[in-house]
N, C-alpha and C positions, 0 to 999 in steps of 0.2 A: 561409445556414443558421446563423453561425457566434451562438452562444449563445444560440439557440431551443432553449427546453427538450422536452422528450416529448411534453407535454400539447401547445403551440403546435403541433409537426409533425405528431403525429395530427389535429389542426382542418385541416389544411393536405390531408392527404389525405383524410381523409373527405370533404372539400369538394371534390377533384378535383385542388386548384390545383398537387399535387405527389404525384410516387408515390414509391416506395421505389427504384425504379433508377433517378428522376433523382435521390434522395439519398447512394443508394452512388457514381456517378459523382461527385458534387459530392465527395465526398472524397477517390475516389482519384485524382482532379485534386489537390486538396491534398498528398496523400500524396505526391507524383507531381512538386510544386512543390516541398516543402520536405525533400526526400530527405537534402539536407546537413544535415538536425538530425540523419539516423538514431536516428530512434524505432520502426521499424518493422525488423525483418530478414526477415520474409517476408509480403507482400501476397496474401489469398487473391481476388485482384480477379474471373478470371472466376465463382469457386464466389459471389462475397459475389453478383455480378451476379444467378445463377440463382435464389439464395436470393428475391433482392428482388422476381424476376417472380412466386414462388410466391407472396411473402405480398401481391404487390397483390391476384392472383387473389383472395385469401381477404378482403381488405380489400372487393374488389366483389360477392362474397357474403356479406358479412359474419360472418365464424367466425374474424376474426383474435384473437391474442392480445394480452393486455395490454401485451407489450413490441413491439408493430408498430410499424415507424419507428423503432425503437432501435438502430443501428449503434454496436458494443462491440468495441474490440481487447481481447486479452490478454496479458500477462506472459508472458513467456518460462522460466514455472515452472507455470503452467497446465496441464495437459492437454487436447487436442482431438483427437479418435481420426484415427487416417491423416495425421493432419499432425504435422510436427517439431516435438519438445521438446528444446533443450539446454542450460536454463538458463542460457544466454551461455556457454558452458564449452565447449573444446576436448573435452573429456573425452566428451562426451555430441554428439561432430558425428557427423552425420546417424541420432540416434537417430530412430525414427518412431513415436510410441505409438501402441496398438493398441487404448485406450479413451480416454474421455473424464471431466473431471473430472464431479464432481454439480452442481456451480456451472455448469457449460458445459451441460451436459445439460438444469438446468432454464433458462436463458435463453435454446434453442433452444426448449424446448416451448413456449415465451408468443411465439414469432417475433422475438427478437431478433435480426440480422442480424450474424456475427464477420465484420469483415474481415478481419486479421491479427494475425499473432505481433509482443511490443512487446520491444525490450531492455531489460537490466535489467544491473546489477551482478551477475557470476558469482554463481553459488549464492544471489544473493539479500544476499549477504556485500557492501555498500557503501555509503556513506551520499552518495556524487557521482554514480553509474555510469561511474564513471572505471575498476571493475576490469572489465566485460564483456570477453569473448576476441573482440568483436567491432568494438570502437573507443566512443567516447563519445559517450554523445547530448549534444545542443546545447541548452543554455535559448534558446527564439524570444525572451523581450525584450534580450540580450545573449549571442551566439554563444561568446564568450569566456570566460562564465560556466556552472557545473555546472547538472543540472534539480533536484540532491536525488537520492539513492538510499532504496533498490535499485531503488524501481518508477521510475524517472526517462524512462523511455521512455514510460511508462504516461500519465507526467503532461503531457508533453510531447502526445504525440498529441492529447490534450483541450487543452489548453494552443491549439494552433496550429489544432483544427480540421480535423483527421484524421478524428475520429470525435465520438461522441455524450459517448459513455463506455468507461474501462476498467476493466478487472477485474486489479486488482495483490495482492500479497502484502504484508501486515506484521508483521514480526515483532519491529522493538523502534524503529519509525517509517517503515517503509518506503513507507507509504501516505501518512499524515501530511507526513512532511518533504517530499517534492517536491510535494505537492500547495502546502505554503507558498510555497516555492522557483519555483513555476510560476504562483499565483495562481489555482488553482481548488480544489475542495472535495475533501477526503479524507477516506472513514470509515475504520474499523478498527472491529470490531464484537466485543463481550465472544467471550473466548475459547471458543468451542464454541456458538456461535452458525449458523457455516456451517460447512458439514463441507469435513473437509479432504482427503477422498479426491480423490487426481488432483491436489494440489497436492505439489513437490518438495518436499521436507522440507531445512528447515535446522535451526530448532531445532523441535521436536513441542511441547514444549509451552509455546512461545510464537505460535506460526505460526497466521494467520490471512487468510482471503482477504480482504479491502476493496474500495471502489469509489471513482473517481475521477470528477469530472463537474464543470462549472459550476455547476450547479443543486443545491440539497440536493432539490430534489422528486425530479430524478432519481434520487439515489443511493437515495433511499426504497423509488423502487416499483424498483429493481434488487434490495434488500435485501428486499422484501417477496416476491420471487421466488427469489433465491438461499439465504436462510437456512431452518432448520426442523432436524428429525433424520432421518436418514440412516442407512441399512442398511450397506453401507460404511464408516460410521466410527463406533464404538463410545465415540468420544468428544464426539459432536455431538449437542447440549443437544437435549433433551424439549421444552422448554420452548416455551408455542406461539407463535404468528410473529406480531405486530398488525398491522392495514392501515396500519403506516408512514406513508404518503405523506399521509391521510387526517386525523392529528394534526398536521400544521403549522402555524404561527402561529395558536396556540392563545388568545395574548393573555393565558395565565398569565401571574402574578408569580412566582417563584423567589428560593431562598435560595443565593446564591452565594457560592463563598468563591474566594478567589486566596492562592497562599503566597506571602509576604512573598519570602523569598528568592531566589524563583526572579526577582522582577522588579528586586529588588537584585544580583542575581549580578553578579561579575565579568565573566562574557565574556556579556554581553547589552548587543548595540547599541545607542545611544543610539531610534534609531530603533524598534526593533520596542519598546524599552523603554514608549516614546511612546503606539506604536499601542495596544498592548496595554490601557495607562494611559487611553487613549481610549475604550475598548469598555466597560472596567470602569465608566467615568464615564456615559457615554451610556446604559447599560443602570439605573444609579443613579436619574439622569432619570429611563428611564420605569417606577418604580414598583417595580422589584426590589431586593430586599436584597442587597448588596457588604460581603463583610468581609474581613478579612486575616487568619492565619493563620501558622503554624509547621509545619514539619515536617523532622523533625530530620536524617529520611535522606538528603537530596537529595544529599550529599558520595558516599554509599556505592552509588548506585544506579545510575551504567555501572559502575562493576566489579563488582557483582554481576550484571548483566545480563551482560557478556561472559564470565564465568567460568560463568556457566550454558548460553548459547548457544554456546560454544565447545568445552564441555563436549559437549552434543547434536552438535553438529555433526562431532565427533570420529566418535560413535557412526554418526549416518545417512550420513555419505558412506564409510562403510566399503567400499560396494556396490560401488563405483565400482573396478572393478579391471582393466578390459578385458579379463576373460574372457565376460562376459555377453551386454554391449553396450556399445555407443559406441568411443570410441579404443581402440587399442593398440598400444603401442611396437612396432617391428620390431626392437628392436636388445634383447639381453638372450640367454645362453645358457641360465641356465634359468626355470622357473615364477618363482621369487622375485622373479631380477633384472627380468625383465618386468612383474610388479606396481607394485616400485617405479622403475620405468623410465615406464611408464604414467600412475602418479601423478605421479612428477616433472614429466613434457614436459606432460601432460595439464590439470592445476591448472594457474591462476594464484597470480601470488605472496600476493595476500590470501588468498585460499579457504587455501594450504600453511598461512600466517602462523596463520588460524584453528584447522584442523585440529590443529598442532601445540602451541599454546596447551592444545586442550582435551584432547587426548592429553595433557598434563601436568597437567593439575589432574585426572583421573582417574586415577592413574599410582595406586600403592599406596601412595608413603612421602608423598605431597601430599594425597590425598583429603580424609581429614578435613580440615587446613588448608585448603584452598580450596573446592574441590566444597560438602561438608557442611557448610559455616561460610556461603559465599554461598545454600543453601536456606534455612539460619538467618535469613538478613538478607531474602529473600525475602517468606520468612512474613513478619518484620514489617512489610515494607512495604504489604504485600498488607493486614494487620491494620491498621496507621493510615490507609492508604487509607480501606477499608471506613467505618472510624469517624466520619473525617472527614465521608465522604456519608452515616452517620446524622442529620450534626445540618446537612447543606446538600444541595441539590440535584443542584449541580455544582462543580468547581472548573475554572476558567477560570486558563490559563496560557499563554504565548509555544508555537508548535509548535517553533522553531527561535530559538536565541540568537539569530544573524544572518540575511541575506537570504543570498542564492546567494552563491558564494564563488566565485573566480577557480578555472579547467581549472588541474590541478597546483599550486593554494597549498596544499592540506593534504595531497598523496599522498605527499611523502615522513614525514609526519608522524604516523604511525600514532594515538598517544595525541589528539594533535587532530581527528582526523577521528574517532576514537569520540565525543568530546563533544559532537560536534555532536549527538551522539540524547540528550541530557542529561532534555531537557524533553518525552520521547516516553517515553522507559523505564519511568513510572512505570506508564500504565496497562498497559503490556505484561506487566511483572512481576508484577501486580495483577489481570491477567486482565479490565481494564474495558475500557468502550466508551469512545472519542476520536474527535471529528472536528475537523481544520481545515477554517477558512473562511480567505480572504481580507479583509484588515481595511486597504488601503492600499501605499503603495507607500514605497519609501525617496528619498534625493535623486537617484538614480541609477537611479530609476525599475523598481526592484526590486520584486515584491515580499514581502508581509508577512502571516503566517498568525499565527491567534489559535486556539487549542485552547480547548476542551470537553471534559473528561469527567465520567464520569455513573456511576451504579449500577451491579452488572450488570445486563444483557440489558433496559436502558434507552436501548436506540438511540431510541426512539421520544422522550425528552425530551431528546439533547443535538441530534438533527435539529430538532425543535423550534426551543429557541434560536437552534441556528444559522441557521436561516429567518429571523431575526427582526435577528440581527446584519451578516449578510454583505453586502458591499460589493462 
């Protein structure tokens, strides 16, 4: 089964030659064999079983949905009603939500099949999954190497053939970078595209559900299901939903641009430098316009990304206080000392490092200086973005300076391990659409993701390209 897209496995069943419960079995064999990546913290193997007897039924009267034969883990920021959410975090052990996301929701009603809950980096907050409270998932081409955070469980799962597809979170590359890291496809789709009800909140108004998958078709018709507007979220685009999957390799020409900088930077590998410089050329070949480009922000844009999300992040995990739900300290004489006893034992050290970051750039004698001065830089990023996709298509850039990084070379290294989201931030802050593809591997057989981004709520032209590019 392993890199048979949607479209192959439904020919597969409709022909007979395979049903849906010999597919859930073929993975949770998988799942089952490669337990030492820990991508997975909870298997829902007899429910996904029952699921798959239902939608053969309906596969041999034919009334199945468009995602039959689509087996999809989720993030462990997801919501799926009656089953655990704890965002990797102590804090949140054995919550059980009691609904489900809109994203979960609509890819049961097309007979999408969830196996399981995927790990991630606590709160979403990590760019290795080296902070989960639950231990670190493992990259399948080098055990000894990270998958990419936060969704690194997500990407892993696809990655080794766990599953079809996952459903992860991005909030300033969280989709993007492991999906490089791992060698399979990550969207990130313009902000307010899928609604985010039932998704944890890290920062609001960066956070975004994504899809992970080998296949750009697949991510298509996942996207062509999960996005639209939503009752629920008052912040999920009107704006209508194209048949996705239906526009690829369209055989358009495009006007692309690449910024100079980014492929000059200093901490970009000779390698992905390479790959990158490969795509740009090949794509020149066949008939597209490549240009190079300026843009002045790229110095200013992780520090304003974490001064913003850390900033949110202060605000949404206020919740979290073990009166409600999830953990709570035993030790503490009163209300107070129990809160901050809670948070303390409760948090990991990144999630604390976060919160109190942003607790300070909201504080009253720092606001203006930091808070109100990075919306400042925001906006203009968000503005020369824009601009720029006036007079191009797309701009095409590295998803990740380097390939996977060695377990523990950047943890004790905080400022380093934010830069790895260098080349992710922009459309985050920007509110656009990004997808990596996989574009090659390094000497070390790593490998190497090549970003896309695009207009807003132009998912439907950077899946395009990427159809057309990936490796």
């Amino acid at each position: 089964m392993n890199k048979l897209s949607l479209s192959e496995i439904q020919d597969k069943l409709s022909g007979g030659e395979l049903s849906c419960v010999q597919l859930v079995e073929h993975y949770l064999k998988n799942i089952a064999e490669k337990s030492h990546l820990n991508a997975f913290l909870e298997v829902f193997g007899d429910e996904a079983l029952e699921h798959a007897k239902k939608v053969d039924q309906k596969i041999k009267e034919g009334t199945q949905g468009e995602l039959a034969g689509m087996v999809v883990g989720i993030k462990d920021t997801i919501a799926y009603a009656n089953h655990s959410l704890e965002a990797s975090s102590k804090i949140l052990d054995g919550y059980i939500t009691p609904y489900s996301s809109t994203a979960v929701e609509r890819l049961l009603s097309k007979d999408a099949i969830i196996i399981g809950r995927q790990n991630c980096d606590e709160f979403a907050m990590g760019a290795s999954n080296e902070t989960s409270a639950f231990g670190n998932v493992l990259n399948m081409d080098d055990n000894d190497k990270v998958p990419g955070g936060s969704s690194g469980g997500s990407a892993v799962a696809v990655q080794a053939d766990m599953c079809l597809t996952s459903l992860g979170s991005d909030t300033g590359g969280s989709v993007r970078q492991p999906a490089a890291f791992c060698g399979v496809v990550g969207l990130k789709p313009s902000y307010s595209r899928v609604s985010r009800h039932g998704l944890i909140a890290y920062a609001s108004s960066f956070d975004q559900i994504g899809v992970l998958s080998h296949h750009v078709d697949d991510a298509a018709k996942v996207m062509e299901v999960i996005a639209g507007s939503d009752s629920f979220d008052s912040t999920a685009s009107l704006e209508s939903v194209p048949a996705y999957s239906s526009k690829l390799k369209s055989g358009k020409k495009y006007k692309i641009a690449f910024i100079n900088d980014c492929l000059n930077h200093e901490g970009i590998s000779d390698s992905v430098g390479a790959a990158v410089k490969n795509v740009l050329e090949g794509l020149k070949s066949e008939g597209h316009s490549v240009e190079g480009i300026d843009f002045p922000y790229l110095e200013y844009m992780v520090p304003t990304y974490y001064i913003l999300t850390t900033a949110e992040a202060s605000s949404n995990l206020a919740r979290y206080d073990g009166v409600r739900y999830g953990y709570r300290s035993e030790t503490g004489s009163s209300l107070e000392e129990m809160y901050k006893n809670t948070r303390s034992e409760g948090f990991g050290e990144e999630v604390k490092r976060r919160i109190m970051l942003g607790t300070f750039a909201l504080s009253s004698s720092y606001y203006d200086a930091y808070y109100t001065k990075a919306q400042k830089v925001r906006r203009l990023i968000k503005e020369k973005s824009e601009a720029i996709l006036e007079n191009y298509d797309f701009i095409i850039m590295p998803t990740a300076p380097t390939t996977a990084f060695g377990i523990g070379e950047n943890s004790k290294d905080p400022i380093q391990m934010y830069l790895a989201d260098i080349f992710t931030v922009q459309a985050s802050l920007a509110g656009l659409p990004a997808i990596s593809v996989p574009v090659g591997r390094d000497d070390n057989g790593m490998s190497i993701g090549c970003q896309i981004v695009g207009k807003a709520f132009d998912e439907a032209g950077i899946m395009d390209l990427a159809s057309e590019i990936i490796q």
